[in-house]
C-alpha positions as CSV (number, residue, x, y, z in Angstrom):
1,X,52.0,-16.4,-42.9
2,X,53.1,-15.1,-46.2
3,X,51.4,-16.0,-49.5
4,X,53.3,-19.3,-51.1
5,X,52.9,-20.2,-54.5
6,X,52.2,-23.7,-56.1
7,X,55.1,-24.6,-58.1
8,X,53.2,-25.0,-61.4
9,X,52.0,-21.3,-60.6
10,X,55.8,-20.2,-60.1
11,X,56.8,-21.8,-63.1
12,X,53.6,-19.8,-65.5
13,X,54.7,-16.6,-63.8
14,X,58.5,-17.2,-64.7
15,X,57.5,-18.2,-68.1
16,X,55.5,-14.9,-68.2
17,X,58.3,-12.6,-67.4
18,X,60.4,-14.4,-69.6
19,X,59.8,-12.3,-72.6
20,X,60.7,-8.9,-70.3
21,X,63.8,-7.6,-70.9
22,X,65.4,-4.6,-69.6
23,X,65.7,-1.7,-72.0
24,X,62.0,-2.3,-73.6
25,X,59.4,-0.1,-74.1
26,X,56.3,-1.9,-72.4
27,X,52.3,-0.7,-72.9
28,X,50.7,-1.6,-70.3
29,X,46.4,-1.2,-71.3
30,X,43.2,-1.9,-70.1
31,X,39.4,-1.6,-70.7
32,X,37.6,1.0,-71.9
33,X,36.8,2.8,-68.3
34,X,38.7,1.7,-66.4
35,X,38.1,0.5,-63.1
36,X,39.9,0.0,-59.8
37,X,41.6,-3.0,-60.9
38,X,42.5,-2.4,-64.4
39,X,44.2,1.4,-62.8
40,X,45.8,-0.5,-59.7
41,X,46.9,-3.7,-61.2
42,X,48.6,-1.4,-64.3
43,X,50.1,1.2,-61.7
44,X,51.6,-1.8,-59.3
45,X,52.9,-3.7,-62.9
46,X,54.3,-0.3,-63.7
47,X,56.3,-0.1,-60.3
48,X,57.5,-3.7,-61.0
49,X,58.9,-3.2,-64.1
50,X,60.8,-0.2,-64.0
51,X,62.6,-1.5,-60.9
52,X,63.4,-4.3,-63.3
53,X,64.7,-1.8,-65.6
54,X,62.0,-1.6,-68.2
55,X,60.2,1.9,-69.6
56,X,56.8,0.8,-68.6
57,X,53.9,3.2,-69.4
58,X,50.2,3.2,-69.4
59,X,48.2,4.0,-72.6
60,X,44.6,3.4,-72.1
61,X,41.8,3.7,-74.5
62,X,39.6,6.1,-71.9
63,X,41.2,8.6,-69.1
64,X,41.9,7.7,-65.5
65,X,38.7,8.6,-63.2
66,X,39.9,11.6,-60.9
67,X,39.3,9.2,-57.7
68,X,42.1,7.4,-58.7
69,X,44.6,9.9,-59.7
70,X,46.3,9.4,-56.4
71,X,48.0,6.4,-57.7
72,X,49.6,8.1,-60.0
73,X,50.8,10.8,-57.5
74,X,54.8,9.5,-57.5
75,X,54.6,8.3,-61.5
76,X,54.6,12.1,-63.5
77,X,54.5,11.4,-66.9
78,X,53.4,7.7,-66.3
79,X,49.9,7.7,-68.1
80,X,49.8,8.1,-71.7
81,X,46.8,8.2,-72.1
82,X,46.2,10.8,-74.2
83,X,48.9,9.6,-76.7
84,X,48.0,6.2,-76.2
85,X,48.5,5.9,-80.1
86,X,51.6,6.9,-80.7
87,X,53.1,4.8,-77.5
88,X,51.6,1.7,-78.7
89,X,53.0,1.9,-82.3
90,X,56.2,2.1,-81.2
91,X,56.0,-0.6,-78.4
92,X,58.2,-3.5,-77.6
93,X,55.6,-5.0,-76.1
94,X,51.9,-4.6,-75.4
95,X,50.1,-6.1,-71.5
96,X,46.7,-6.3,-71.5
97,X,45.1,-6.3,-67.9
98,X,42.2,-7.1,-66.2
99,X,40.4,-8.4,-70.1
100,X,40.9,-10.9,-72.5
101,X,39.4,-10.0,-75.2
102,X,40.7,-7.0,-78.0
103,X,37.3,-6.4,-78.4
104,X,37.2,-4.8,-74.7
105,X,39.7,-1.6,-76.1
106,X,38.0,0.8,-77.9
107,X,39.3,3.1,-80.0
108,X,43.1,1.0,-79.4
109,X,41.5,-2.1,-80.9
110,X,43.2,-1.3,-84.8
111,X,46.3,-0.4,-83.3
112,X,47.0,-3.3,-80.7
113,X,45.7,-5.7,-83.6
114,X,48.4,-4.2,-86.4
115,X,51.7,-3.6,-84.0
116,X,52.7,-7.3,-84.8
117,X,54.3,-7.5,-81.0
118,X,54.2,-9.9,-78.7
119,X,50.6,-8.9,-76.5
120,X,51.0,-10.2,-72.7
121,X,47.7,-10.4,-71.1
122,X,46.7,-10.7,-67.2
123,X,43.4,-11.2,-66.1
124,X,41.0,-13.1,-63.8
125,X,38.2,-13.0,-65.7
126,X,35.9,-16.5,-66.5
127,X,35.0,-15.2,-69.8
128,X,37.7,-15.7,-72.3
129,X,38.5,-13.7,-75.4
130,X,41.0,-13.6,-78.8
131,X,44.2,-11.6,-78.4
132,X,47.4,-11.2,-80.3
133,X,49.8,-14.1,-79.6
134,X,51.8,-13.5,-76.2
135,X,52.0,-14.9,-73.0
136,X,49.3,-15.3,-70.5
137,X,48.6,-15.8,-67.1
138,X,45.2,-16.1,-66.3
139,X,43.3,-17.4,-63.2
140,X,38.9,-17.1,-62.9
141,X,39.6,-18.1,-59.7
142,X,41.3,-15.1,-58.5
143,X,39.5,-12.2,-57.1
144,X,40.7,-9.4,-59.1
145,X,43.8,-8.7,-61.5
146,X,45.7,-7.4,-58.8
147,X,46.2,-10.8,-56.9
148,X,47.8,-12.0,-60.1
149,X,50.0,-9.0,-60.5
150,X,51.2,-10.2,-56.8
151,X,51.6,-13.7,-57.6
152,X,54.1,-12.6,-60.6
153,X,56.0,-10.5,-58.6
154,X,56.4,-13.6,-56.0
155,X,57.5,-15.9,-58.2
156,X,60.0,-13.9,-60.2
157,X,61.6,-12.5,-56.9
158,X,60.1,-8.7,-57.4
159,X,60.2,-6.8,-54.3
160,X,56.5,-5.3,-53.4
161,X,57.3,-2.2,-52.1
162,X,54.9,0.0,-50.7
163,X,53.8,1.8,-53.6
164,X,53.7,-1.2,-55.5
165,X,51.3,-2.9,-52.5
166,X,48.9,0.4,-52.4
167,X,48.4,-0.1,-55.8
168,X,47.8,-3.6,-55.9
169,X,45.2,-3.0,-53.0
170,X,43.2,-0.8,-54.6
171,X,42.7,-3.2,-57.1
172,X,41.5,-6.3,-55.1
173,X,39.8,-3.5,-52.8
174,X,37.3,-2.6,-55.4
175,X,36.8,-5.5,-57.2
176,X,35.9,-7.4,-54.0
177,X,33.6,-4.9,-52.7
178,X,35.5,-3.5,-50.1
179,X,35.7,-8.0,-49.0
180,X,32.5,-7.7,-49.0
181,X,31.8,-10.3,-52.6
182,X,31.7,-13.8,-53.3
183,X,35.5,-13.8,-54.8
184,X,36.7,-12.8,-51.0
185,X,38.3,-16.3,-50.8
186,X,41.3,-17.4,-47.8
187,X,43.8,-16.9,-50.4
188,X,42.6,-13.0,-51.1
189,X,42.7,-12.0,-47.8
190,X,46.5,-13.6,-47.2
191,X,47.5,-11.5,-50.2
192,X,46.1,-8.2,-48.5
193,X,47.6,-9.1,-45.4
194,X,50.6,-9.3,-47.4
195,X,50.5,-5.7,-48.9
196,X,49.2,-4.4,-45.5
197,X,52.4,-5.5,-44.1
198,X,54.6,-3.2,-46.1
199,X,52.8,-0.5,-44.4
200,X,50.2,0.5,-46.5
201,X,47.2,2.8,-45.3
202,X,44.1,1.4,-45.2
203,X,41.8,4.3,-44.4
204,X,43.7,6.7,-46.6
205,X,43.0,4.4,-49.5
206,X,39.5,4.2,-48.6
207,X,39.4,7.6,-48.3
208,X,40.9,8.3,-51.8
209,X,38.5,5.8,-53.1
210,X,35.3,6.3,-51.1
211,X,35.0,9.1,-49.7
212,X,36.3,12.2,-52.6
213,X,33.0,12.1,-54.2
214,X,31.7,15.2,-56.1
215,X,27.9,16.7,-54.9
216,X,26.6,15.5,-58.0
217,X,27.4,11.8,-57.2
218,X,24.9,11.5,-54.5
219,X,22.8,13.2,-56.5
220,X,23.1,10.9,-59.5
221,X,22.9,7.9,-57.4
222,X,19.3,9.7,-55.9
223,X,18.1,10.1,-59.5
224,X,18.8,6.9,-61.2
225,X,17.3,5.0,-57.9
226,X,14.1,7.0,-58.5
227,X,13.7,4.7,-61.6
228,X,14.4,1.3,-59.4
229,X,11.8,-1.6,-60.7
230,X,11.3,-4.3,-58.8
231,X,9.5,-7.6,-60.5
232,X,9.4,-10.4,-57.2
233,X,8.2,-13.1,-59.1
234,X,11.4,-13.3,-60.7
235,X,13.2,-12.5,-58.6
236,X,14.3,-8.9,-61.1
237,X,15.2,-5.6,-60.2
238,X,16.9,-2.7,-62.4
239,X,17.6,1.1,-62.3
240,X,17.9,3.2,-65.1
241,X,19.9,5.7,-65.6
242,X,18.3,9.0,-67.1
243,X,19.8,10.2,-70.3
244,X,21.5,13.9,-70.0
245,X,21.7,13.2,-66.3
246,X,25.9,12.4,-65.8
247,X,26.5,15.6,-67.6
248,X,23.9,17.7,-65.4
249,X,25.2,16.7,-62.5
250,X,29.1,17.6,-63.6
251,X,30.0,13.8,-63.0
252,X,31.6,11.2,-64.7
253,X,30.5,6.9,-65.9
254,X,32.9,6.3,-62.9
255,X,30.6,8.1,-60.4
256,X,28.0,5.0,-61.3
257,X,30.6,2.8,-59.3
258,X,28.1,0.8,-57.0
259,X,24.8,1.6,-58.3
260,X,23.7,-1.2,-59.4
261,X,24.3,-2.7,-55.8
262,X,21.0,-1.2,-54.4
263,X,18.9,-3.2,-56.8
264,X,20.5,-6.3,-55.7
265,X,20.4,-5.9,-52.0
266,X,16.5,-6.0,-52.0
267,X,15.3,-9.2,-50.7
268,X,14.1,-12.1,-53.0
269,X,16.3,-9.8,-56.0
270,X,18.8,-13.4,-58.0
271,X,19.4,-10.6,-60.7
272,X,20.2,-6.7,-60.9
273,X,20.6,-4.7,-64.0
274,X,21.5,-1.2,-64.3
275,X,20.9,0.6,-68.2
276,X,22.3,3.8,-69.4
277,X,23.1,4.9,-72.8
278,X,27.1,5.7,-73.3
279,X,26.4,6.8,-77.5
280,X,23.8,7.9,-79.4
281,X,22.2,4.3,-80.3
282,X,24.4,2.2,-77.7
283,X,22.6,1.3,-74.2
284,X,25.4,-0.6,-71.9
285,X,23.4,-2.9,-69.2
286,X,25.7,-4.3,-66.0
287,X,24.6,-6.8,-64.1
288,X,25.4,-8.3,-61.1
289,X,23.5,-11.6,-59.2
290,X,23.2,-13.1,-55.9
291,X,23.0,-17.3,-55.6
292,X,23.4,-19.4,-58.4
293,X,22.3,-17.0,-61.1
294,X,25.4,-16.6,-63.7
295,X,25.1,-13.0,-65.0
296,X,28.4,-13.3,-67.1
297,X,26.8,-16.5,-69.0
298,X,23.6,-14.3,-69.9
299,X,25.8,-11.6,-70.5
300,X,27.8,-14.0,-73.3
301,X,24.0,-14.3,-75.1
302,X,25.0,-10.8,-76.0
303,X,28.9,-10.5,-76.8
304,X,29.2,-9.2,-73.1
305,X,30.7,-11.2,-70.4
306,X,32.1,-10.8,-67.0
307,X,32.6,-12.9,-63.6
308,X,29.0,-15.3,-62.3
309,X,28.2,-12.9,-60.4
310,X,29.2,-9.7,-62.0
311,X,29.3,-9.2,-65.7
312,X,27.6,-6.3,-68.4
313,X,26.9,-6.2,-72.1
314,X,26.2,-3.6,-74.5
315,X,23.6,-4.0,-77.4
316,X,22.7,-1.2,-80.7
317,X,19.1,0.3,-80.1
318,X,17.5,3.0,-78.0
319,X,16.9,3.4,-74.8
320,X,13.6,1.4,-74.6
321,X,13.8,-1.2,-76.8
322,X,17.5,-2.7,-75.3
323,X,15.7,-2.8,-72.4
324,X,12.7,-5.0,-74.0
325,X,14.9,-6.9,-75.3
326,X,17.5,-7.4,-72.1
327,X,14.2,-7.3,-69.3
328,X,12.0,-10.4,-71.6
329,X,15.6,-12.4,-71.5
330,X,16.2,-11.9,-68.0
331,X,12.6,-13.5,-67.0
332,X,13.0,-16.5,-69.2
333,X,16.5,-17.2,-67.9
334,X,15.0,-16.6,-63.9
335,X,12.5,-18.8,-65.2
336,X,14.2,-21.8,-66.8
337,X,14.4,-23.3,-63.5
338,X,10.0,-23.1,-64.5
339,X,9.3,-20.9,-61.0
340,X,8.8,-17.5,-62.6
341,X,7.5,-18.4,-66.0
342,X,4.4,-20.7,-64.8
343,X,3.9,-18.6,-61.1
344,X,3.5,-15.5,-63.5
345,X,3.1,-16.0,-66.9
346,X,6.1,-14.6,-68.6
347,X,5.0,-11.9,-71.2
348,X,1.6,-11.3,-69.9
349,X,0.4,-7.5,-70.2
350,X,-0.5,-7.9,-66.2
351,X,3.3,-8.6,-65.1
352,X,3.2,-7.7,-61.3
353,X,5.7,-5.0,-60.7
354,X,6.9,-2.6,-58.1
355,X,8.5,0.5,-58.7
356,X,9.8,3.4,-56.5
């Protein structure tokens, strides 16, 4: 049965697309490294909008991983990118996807701030942000962007064609871990059924995704799971990622997709942190979490933020001492529930740790 919407949802997404007009010039943005959602949510949006008669673009603050070039395969000239500057100032309108906060945009932060236009924003994200007025449609409870890019184009009467449906797959594909997540909910799956059924290919997107990997991914992956640590007692695991090694292995951030889901899938692990530094006095932790443990409100401690079960942060400091700082927090909020601060003694120099 095709996805139906409630009527107060048809009524946001109307009011959303209120403000598009044909004959605009529309930014469409998204986080710094972007991911399969921000890419697939901004490609499908693109599709949906020039049908409508609007000169959409893409202007994001970081390049497109190659993985995910395929999207763009029937959209030459689409991504901006590399003038994202000069698109943006002369805008009609910004949409921010798949983030909330300005904060999220990197070197486009200035620039988004000063256009004084309106700046639309999509996302599904629990932790909330400041933009520049605009229209919103925002739902935690979805599982990824790319639902709510769907649910627009259902209640303002856009047709989904098929390369607006791969797109939009791709995005709740990734961010539900391949189904695999928490956020796989009833309504997620009837959304997927509903871009399956304009015929898109399921094992030629997981191909494109999954399976185009350059040598030195496996070997990255290999590398940074040679640092794993494994603390029981609180239920704490993290990998590290060695500095120099990305660019000694000819690979990209991107090629750290999924990483961090090894430390998690060890038995008794609530929490799973992956470090790396991305600047010279910048270490970025992710973090993902199994059960009850909220990894997006431990990540807010620290200006980060995320979804409960997925979420990441980035703090000023070396290598070593973000990771003092990150690891002591980690135990104390494992142990606030009192297991792993009296069963251990949180701080001791005897901590009981395994690493491989």
């Amino acid at each position: 049965m095709p996805l139906s919407l409630p009527p107060e949802k048809a009524e946001l997404g109307q009011a959303f697309a209120a403000v598009l007009k044909p004959g605009q010039r529309v930014c469409l943005t998204t986080h710094v490294n972007p991911d399969g959602d921000g890419l697939g949510s901004e490609v499908g949006l693109v599709h949906l909008l020039r049908a409508q008669g609007i000169d959409a673009v893409i202007t994001n603050p970081s390049p497109t991983p190659p993985r995910f070039s395929f999207l763009f395969q029937d959209l030459p000239g689409v991504d901006r990118t590399a003038e994202a500057v000069k698109e943006l100032r002369r805008a009609d309108l910004i949409i921010v996807l798949d983030i909330s906060d300005i904060t999220r945009l990197g070197m486009l932060i200035e620039t988004v701030r000063e256009r004084r236009v309106p700046v639309a924003c999509v996302d599904h994200h629990v932790s909330a942000g400041i933009l520049p007025a605009g229209p919103r449609y925002v739902d935690p409870g979805a599982a990824a962007t790319g639902e709510l890019i769907f649910e627009l184009a259902k209640a303002n009467g856009w047709p989904v064609t098929q390369q607006v449906a791969r797109a939009l797959y791709v995005a709740i594909l990734t961010d539900t871990g391949g189904f695999r997540f928490s956020n796989t909910r009833p309504r997620t799956l009837r959304v997927a059924a509903d871009l399956l059924e304009t015929g898109v290919d399921p094992e030629q997107i997981y191909l494109e995704v999954y399976a185009r990997a350059p040598e030195g991914r496996p070997r990255l992956l290999a590398e940074a799971l040679q640092t794993l640590v494994v603390e029981p007692e609180y239920g704490l695991a993290w990998v590290t990622v060695p500095p120099g090694s990305i660019e000694r292995h000819g690979v990209s951030s991107d090629d750290l997709d999924g990483v961090v889901e090894f430390p998690r899938s060890i038995e008794g692990v609530r929490m799973a942190l992956l470090f790396r530094e991305i600047a010279q006095g910048r270490v970025k932790v992710s973090l993902r979490s199994i059960g009850d443990v909220d990894v997006a409100a431990f990540a807010k401690t620290y200006g980060g933020g995320g979804h409960t079960k997925a979420a990441g942060l980035s703090l000023t400091g070396t290598l070593a001492e973000v990771q003092a700082t990150v690891l002591r927090a980690a135990r104390a909020y494992l142990g606030s529930d009192g297991v792993g601060s009296r069963e251990s003694g949180v701080g001791s120099q005897g901590e009981k740790r395994s690493s491989i």
